[in-house]
PQR file of N, CA, C, O and H, with PARSE charges and radii, in Angstrom:
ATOM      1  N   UNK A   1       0.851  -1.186   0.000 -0.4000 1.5000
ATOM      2  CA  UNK A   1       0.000   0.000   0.000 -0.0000 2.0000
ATOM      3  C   UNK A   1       0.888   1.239   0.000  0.5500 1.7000
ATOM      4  O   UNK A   1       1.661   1.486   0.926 -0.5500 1.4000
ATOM      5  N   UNK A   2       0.745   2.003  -1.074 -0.4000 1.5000
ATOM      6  CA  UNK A   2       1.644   3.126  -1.230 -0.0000 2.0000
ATOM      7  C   UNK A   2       0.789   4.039   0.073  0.5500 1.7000
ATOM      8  O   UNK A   2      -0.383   3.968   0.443 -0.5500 1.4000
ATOM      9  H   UNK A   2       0.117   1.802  -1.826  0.4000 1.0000
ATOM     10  N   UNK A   3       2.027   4.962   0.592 -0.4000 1.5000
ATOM     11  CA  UNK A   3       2.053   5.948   1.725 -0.0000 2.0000
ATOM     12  C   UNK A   3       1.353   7.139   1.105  0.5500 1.7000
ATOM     13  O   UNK A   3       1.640   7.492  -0.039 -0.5500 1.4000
ATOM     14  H   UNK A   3       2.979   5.020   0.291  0.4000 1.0000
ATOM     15  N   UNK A   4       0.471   7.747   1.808 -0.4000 1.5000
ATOM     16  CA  UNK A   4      -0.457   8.890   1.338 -0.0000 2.0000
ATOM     17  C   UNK A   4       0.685  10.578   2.003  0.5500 1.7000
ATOM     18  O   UNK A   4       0.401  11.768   2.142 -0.5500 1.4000
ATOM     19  H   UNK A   4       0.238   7.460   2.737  0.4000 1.0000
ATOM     20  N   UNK A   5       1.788   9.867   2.203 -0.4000 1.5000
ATOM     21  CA  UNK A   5       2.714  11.166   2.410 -0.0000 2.0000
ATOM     22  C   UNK A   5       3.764  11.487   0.496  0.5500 1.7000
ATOM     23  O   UNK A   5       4.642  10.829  -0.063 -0.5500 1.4000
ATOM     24  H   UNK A   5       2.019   8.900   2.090  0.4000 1.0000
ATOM     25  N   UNK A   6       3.147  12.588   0.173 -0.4000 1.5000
ATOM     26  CA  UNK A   6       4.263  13.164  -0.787 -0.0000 2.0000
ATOM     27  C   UNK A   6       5.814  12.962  -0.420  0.5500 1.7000
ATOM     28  O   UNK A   6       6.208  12.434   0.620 -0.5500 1.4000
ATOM     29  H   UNK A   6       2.434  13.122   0.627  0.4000 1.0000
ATOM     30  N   UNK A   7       6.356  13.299  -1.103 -0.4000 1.5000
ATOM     31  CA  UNK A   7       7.840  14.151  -1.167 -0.0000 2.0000
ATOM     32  C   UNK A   7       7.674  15.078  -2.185  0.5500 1.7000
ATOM     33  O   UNK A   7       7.275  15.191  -3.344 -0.5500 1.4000
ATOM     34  H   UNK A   7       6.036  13.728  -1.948  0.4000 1.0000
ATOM     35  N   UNK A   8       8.204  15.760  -1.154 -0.4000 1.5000
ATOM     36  CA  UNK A   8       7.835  17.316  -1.259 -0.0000 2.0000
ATOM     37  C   UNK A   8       9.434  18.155  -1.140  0.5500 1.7000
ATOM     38  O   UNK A   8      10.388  17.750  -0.475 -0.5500 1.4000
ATOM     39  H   UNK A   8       8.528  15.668  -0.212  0.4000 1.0000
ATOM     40  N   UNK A   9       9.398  19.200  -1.841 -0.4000 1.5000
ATOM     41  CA  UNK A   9      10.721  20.293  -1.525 -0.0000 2.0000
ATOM     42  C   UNK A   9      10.125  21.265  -0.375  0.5500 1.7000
ATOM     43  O   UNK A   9       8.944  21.381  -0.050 -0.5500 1.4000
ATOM     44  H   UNK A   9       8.624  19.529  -2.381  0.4000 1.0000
ATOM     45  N   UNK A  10      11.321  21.973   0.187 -0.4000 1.5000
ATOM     46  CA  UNK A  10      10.619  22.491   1.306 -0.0000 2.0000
ATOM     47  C   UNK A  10       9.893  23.984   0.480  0.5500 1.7000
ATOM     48  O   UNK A  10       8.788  24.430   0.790 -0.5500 1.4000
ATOM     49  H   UNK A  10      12.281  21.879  -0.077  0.4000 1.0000
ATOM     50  N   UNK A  11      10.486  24.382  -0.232 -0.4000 1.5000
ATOM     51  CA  UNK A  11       9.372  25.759  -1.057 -0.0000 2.0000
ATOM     52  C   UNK A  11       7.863  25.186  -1.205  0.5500 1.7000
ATOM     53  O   UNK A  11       6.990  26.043  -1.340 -0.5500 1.4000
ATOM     54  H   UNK A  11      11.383  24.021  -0.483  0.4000 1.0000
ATOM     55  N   UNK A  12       7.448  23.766  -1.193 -0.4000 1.5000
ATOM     56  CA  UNK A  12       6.057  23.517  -1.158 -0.0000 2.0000
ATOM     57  C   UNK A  12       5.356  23.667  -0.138  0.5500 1.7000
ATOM     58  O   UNK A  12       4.251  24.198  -0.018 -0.5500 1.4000
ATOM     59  H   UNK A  12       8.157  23.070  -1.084  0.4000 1.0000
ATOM     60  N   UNK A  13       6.454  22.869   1.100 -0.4000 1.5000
ATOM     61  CA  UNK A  13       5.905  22.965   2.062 -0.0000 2.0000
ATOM     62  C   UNK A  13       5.279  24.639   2.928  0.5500 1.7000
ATOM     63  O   UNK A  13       4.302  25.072   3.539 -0.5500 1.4000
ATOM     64  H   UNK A  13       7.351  22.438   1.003  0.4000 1.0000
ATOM     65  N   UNK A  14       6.554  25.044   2.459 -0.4000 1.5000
ATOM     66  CA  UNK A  14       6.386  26.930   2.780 -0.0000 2.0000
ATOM     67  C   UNK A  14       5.326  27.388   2.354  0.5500 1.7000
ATOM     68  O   UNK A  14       4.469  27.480   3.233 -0.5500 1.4000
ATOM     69  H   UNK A  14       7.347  24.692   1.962  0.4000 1.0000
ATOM     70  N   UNK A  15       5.017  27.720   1.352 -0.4000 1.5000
ATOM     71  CA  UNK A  15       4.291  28.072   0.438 -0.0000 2.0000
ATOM     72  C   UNK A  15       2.697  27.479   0.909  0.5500 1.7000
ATOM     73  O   UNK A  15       1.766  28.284   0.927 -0.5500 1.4000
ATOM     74  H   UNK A  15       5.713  27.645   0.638  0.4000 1.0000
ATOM     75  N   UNK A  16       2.525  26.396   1.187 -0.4000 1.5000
ATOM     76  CA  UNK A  16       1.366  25.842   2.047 -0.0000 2.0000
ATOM     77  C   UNK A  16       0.744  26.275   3.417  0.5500 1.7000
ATOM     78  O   UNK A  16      -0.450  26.383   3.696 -0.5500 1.4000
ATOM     79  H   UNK A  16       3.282  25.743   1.172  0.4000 1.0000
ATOM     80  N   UNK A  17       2.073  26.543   4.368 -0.4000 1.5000
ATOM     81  CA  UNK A  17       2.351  26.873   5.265 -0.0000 2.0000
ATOM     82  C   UNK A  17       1.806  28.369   5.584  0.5500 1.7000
ATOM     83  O   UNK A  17       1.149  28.678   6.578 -0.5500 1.4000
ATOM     84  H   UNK A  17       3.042  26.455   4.140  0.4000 1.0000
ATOM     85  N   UNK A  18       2.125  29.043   4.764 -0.4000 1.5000
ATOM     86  CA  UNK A  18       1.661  30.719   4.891 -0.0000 2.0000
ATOM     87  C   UNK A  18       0.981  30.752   4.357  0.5500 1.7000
ATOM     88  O   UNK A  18       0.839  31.896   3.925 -0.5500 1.4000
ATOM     89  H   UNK A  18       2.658  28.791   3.957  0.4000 1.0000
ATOM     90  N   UNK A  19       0.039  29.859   3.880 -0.4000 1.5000
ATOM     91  CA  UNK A  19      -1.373  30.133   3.488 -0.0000 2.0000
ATOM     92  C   UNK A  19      -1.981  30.007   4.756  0.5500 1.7000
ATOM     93  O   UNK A  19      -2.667  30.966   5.107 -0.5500 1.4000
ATOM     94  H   UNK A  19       0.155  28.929   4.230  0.4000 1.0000
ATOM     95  N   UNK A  20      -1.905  29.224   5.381 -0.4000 1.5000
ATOM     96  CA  UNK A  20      -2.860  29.105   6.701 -0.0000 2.0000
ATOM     97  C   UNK A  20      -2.174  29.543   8.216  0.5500 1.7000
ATOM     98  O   UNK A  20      -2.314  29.064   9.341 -0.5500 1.4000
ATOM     99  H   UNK A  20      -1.347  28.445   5.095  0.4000 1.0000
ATOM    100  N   UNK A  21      -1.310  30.768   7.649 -0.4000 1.5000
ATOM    101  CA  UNK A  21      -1.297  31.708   8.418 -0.0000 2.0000
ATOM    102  C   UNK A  21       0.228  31.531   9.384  0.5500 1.7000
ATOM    103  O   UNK A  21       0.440  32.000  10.502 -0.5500 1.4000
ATOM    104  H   UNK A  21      -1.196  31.156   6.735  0.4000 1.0000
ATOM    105  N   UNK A  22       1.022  30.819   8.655 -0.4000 1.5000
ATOM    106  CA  UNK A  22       2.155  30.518   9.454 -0.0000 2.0000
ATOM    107  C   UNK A  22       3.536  31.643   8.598  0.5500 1.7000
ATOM    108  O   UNK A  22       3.672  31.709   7.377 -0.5500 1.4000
ATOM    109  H   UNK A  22       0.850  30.437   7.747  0.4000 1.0000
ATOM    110  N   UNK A  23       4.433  32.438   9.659 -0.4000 1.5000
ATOM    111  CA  UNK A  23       5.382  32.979   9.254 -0.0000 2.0000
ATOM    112  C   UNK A  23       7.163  32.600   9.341  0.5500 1.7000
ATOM    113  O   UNK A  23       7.592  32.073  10.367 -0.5500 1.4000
ATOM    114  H   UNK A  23       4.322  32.385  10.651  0.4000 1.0000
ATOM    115  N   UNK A  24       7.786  32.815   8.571 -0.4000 1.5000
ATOM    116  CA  UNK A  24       8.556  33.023   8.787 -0.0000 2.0000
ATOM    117  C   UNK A  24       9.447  33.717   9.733  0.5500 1.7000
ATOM    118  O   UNK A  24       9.485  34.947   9.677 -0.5500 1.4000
ATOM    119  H   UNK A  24       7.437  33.243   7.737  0.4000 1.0000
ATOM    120  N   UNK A  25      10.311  32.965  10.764 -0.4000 1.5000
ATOM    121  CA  UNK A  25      10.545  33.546  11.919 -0.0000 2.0000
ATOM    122  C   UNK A  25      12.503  33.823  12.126  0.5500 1.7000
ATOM    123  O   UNK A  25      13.211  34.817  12.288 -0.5500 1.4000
ATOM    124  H   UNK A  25      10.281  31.966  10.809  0.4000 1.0000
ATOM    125  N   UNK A  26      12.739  32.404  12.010 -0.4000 1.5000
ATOM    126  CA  UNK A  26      14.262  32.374  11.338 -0.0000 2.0000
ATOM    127  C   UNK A  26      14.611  31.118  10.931  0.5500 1.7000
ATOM    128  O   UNK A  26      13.868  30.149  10.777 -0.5500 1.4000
ATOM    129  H   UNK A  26      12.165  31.596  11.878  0.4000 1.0000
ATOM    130  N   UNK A  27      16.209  31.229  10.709 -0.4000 1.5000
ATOM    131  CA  UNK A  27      16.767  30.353  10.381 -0.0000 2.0000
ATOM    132  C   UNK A  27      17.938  30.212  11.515  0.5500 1.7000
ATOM    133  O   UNK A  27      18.504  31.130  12.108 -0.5500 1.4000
ATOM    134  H   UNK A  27      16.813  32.016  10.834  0.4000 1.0000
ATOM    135  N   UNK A  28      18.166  28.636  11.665 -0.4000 1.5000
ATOM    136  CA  UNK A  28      19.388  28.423  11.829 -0.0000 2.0000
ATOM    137  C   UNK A  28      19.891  27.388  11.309  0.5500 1.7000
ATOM    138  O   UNK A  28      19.405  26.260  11.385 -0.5500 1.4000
ATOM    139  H   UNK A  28      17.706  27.890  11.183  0.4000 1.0000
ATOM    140  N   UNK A  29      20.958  27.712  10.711 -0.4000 1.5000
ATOM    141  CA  UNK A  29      21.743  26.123  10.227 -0.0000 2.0000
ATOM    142  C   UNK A  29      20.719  25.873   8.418  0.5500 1.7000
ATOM    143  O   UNK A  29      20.533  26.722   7.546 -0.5500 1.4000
ATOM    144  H   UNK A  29      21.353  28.628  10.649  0.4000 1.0000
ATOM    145  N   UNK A  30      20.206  24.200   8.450 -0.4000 1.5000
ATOM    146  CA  UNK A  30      19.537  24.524   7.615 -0.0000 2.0000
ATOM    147  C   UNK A  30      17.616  24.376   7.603  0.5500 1.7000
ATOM    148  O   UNK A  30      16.682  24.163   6.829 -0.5500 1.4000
ATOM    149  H   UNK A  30      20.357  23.510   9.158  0.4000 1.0000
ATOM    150  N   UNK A  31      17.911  24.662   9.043 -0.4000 1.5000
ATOM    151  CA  UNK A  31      16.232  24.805   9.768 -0.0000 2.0000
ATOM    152  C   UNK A  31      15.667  25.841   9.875  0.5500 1.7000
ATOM    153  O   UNK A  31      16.040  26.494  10.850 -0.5500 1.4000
ATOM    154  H   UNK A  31      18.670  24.835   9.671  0.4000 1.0000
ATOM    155  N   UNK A  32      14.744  26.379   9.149 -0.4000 1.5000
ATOM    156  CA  UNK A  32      13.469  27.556   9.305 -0.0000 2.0000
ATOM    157  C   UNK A  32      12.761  26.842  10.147  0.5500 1.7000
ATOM    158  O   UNK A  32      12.711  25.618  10.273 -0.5500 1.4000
ATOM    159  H   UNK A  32      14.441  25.848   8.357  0.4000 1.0000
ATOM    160  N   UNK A  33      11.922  28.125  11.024 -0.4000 1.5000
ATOM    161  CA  UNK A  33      11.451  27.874  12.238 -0.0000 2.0000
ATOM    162  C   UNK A  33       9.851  28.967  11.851  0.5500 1.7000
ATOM    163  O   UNK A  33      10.022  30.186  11.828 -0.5500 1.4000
ATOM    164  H   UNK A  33      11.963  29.119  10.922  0.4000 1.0000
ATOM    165  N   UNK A  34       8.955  28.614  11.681 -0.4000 1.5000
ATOM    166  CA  UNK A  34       7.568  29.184  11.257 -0.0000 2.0000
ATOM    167  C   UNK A  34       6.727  29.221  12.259  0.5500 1.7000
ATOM    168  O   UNK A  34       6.646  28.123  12.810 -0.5500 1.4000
ATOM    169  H   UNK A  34       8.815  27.624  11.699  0.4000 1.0000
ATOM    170  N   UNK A  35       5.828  30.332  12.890 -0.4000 1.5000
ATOM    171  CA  UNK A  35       5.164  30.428  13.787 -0.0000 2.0000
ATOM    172  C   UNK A  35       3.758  31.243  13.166  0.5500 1.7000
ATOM    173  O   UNK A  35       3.638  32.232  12.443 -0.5500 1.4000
ATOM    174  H   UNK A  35       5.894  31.224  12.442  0.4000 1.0000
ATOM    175  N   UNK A  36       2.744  30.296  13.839 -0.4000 1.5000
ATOM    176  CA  UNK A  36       1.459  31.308  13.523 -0.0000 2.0000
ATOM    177  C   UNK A  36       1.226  31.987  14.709  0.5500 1.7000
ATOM    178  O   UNK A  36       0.409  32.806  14.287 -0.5500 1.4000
ATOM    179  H   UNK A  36       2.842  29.493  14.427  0.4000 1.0000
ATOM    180  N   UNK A  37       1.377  32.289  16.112 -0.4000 1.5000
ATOM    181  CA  UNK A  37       0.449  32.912  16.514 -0.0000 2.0000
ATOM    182  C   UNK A  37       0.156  31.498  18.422  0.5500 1.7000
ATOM    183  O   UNK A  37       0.016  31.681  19.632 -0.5500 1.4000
ATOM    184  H   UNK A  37       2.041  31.624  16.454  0.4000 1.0000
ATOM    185  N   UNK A  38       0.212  30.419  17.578 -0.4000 1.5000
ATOM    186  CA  UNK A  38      -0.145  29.298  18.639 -0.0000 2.0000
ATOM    187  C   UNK A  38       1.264  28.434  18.356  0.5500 1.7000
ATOM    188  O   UNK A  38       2.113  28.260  19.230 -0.5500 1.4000
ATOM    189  H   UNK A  38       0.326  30.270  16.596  0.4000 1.0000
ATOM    190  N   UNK A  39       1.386  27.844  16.774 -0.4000 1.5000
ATOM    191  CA  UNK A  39       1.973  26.563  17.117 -0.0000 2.0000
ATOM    192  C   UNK A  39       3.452  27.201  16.203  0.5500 1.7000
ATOM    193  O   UNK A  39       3.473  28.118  15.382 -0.5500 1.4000
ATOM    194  H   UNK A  39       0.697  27.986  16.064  0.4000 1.0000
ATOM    195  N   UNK A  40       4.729  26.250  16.751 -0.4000 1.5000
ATOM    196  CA  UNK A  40       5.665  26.656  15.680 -0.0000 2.0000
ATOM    197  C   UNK A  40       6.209  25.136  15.270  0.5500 1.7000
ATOM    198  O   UNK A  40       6.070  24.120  15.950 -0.5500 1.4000
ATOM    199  H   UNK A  40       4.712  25.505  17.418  0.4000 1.0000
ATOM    200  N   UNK A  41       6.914  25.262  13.882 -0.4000 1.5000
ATOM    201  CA  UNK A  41       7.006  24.234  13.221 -0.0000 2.0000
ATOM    202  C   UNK A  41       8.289  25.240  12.563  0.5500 1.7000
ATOM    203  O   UNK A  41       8.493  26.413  12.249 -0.5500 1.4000
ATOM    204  H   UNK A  41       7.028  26.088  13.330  0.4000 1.0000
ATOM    205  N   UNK A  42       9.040  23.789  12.600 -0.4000 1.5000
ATOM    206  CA  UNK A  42      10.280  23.481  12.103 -0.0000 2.0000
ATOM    207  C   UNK A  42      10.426  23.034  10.621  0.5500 1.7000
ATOM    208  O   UNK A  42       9.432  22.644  10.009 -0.5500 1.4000
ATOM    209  H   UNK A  42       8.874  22.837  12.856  0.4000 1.0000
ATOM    210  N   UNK A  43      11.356  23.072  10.176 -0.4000 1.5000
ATOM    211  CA  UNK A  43      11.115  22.778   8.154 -0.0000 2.0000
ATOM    212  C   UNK A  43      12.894  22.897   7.959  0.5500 1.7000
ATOM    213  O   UNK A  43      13.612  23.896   8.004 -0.5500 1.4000
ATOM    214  H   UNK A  43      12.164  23.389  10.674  0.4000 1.0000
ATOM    215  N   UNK A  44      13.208  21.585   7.751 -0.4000 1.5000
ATOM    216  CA  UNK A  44      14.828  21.380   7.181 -0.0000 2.0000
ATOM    217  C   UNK A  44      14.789  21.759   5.817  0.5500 1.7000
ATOM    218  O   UNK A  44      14.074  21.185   4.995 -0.5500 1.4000
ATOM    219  H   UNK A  44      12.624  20.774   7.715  0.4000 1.0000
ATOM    220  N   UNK A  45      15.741  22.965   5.482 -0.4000 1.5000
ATOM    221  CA  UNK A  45      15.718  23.047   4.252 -0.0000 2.0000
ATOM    222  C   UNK A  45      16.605  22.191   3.233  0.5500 1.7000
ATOM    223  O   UNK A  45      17.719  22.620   2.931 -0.5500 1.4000
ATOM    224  H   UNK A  45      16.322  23.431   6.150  0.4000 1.0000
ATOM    225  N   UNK A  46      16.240  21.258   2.818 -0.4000 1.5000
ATOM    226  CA  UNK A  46      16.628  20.646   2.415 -0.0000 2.0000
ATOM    227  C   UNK A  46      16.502  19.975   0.593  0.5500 1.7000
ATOM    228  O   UNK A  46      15.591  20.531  -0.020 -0.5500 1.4000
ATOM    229  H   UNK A  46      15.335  20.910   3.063  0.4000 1.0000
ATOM    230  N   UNK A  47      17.288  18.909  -0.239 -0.4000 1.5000
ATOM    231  CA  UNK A  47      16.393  19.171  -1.224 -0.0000 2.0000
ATOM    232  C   UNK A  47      15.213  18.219  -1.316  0.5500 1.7000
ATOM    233  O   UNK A  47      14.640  17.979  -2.379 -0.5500 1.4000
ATOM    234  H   UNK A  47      18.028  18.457   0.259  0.4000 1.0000
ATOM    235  N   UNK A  48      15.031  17.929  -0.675 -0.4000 1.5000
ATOM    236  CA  UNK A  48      13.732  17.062  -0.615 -0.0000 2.0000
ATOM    237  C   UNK A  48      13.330  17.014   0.881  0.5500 1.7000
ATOM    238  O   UNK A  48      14.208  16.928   1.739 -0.5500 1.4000
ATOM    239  H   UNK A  48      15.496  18.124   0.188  0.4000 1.0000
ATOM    240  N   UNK A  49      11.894  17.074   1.237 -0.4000 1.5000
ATOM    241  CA  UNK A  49      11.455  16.612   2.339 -0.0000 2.0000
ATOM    242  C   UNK A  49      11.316  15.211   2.640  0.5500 1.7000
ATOM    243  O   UNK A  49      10.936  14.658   1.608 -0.5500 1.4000
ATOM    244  H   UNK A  49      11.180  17.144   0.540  0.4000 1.0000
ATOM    245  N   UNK A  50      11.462  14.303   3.667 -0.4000 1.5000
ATOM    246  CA  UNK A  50      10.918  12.478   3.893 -0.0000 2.0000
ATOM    247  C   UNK A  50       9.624  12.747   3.985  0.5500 1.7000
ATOM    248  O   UNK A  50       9.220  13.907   4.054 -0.5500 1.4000
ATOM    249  H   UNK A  50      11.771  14.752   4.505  0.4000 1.0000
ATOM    250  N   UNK A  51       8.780  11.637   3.998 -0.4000 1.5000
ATOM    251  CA  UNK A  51       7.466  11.362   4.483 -0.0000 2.0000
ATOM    252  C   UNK A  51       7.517  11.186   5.096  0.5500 1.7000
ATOM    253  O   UNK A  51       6.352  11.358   5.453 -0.5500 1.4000
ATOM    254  H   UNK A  51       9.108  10.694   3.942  0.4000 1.0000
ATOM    255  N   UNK A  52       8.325  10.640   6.432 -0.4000 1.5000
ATOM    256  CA  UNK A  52       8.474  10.660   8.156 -0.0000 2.0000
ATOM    257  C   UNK A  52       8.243  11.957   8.408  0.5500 1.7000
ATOM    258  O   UNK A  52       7.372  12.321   9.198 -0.5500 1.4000
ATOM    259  H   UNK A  52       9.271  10.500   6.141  0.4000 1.0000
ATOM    260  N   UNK A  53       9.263  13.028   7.536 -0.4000 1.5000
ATOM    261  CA  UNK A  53       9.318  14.492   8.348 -0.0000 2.0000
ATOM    262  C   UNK A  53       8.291  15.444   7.695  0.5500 1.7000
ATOM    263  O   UNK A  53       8.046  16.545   8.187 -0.5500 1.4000
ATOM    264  H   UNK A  53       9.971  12.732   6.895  0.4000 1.0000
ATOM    265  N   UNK A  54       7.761  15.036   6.693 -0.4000 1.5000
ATOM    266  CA  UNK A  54       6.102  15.465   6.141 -0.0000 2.0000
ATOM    267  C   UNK A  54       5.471  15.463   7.063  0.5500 1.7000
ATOM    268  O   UNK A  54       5.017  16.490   7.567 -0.5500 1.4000
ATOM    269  H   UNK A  54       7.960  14.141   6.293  0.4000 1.0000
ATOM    270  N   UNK A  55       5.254  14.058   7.597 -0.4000 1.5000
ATOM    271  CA  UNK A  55       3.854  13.868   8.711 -0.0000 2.0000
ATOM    272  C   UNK A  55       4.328  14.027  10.169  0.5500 1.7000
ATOM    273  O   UNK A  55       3.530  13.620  11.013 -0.5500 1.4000
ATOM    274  H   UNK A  55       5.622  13.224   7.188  0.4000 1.0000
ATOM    275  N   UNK A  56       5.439  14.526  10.591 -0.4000 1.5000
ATOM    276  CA  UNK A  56       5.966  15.343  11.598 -0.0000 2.0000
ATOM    277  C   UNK A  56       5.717  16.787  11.883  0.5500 1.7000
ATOM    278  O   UNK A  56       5.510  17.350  12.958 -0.5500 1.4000
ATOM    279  H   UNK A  56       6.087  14.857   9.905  0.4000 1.0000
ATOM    280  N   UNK A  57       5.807  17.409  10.254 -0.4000 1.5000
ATOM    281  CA  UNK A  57       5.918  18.974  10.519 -0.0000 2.0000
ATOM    282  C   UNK A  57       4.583  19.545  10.447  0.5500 1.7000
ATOM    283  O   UNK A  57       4.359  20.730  10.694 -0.5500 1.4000
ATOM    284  H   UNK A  57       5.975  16.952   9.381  0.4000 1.0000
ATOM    285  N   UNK A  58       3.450  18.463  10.014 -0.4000 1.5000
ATOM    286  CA  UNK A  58       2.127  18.473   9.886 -0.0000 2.0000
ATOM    287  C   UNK A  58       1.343  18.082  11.292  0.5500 1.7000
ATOM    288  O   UNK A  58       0.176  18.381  11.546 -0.5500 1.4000
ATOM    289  H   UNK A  58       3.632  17.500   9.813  0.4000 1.0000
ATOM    290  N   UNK A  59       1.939  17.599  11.854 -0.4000 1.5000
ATOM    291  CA  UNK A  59       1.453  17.215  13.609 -0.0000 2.0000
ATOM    292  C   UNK A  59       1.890  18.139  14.054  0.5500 1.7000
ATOM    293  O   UNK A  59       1.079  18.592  14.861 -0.5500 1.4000
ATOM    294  H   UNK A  59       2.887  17.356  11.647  0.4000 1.0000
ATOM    295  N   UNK A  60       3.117  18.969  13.975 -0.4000 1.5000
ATOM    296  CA  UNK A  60       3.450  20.184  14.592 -0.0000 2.0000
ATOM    297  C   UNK A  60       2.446  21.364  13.938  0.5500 1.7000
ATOM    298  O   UNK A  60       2.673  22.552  14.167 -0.5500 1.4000
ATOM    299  H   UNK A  60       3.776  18.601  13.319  0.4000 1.0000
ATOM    300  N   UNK A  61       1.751  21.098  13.425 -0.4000 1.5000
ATOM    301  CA  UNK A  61       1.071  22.570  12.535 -0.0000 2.0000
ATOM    302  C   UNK A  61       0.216  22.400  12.882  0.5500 1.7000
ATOM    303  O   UNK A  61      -0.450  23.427  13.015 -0.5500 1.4000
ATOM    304  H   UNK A  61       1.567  20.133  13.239  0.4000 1.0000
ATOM    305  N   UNK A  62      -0.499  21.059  13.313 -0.4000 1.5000
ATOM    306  CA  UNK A  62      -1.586  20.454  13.822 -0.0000 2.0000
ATOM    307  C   UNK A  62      -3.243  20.489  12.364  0.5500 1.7000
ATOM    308  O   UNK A  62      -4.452  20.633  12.548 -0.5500 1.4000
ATOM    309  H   UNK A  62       0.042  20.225  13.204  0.4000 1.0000
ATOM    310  N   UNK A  63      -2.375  20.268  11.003 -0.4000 1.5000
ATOM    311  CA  UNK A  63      -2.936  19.834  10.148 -0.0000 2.0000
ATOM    312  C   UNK A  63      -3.419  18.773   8.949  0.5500 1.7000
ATOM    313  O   UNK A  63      -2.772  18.621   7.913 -0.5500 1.4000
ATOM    314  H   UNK A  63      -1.394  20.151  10.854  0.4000 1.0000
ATOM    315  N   UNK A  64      -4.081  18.395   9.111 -0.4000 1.5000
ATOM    316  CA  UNK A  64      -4.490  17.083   8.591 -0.0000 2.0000
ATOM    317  C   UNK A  64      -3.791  16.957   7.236  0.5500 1.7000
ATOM    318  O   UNK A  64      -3.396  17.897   6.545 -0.5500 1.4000
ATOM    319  H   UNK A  64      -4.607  18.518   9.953  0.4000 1.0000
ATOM    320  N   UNK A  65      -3.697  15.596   6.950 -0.4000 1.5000
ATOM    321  CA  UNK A  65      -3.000  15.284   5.468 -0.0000 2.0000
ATOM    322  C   UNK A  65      -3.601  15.302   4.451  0.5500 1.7000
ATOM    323  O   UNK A  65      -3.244  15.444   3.281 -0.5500 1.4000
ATOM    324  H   UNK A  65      -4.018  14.833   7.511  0.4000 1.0000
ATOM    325  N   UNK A  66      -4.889  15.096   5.091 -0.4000 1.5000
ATOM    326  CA  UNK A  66      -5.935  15.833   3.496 -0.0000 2.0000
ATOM    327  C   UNK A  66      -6.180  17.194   3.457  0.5500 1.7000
ATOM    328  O   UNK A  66      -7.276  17.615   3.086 -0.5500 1.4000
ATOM    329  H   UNK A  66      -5.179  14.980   6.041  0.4000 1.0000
ATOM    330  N   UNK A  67      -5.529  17.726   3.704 -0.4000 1.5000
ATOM    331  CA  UNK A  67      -5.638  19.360   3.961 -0.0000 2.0000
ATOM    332  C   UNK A  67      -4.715  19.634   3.191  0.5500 1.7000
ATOM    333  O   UNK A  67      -4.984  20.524   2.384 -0.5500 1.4000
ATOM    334  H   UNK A  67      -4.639  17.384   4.005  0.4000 1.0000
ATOM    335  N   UNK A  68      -3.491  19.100   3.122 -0.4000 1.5000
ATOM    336  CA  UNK A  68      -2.206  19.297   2.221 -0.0000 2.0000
ATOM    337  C   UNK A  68      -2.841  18.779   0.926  0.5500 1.7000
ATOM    338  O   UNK A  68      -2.976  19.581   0.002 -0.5500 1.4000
ATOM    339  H   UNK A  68      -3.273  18.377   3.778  0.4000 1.0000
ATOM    340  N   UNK A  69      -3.264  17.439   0.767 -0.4000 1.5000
ATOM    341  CA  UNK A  69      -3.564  16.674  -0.379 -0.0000 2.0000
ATOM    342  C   UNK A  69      -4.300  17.871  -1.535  0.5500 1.7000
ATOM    343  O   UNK A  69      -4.023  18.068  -2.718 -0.5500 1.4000
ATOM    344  H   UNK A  69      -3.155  16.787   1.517  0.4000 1.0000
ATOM    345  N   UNK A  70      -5.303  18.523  -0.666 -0.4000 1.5000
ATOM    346  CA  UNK A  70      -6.308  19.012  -1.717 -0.0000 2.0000
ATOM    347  C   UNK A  70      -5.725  20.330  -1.925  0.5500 1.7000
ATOM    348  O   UNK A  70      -6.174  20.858  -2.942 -0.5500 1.4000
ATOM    349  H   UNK A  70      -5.528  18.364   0.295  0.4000 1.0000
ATOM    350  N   UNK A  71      -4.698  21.177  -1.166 -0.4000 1.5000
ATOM    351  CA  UNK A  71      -3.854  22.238  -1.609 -0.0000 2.0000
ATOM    352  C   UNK A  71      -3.037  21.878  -2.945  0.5500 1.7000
ATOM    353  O   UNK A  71      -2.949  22.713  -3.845 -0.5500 1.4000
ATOM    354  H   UNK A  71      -4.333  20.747  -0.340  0.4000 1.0000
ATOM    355  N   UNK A  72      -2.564  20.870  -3.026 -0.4000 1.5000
ATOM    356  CA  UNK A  72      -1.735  20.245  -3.924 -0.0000 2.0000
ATOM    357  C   UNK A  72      -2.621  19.826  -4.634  0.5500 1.7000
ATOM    358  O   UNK A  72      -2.123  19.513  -5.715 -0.5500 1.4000
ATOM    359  H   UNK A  72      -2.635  20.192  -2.295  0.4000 1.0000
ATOM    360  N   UNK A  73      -3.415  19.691  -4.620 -0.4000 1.5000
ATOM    361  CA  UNK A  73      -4.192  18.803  -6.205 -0.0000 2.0000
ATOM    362  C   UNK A  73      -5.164  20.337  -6.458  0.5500 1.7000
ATOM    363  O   UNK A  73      -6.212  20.081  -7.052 -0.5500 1.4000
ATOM    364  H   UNK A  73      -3.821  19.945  -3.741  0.4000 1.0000
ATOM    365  N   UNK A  74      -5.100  20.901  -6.330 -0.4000 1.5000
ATOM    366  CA  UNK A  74      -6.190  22.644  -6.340 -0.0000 2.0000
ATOM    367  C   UNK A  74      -5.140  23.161  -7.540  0.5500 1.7000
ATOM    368  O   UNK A  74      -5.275  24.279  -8.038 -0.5500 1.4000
ATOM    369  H   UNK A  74      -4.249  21.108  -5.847  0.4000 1.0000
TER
END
């Protein structure tokens, strides 16, 4: 059964991210650190994201994976 997690670059993930209200806060190393307001989430910039650390930075955002799915297929 294929995994319902993408691989993703982190400009997707960003880009998703500040739609629903999350900013850019800093960097260190090659980790951006994004905060809305409540939750903050971490994002290795890297050239590819895992699907371990997909459905990590999405529990930290506290947003569902069909929430990403239908951003990406829109």
């Amino acid at each position: 059964m294929p995994s319902k997690y993408p691989i993703l670059k982190p400009s997707e993930i960003v880009q998703f991210l500040e739609k629903y209200g999350f900013k850019f806060i800093k960097q260190k190393g090659s980790h951006m650190k994004f905060f809305n307001g409540y939750k903050t989430v971490i994002i290795p910039n890297h050239n590819e994201i895992a699907k371990g650390t997909l459905k990590s930075i999405l529990n930290q955002a506290d947003i569902d994976i069909s929430t990403l799915l239908d951003y990406l297929h829109n």
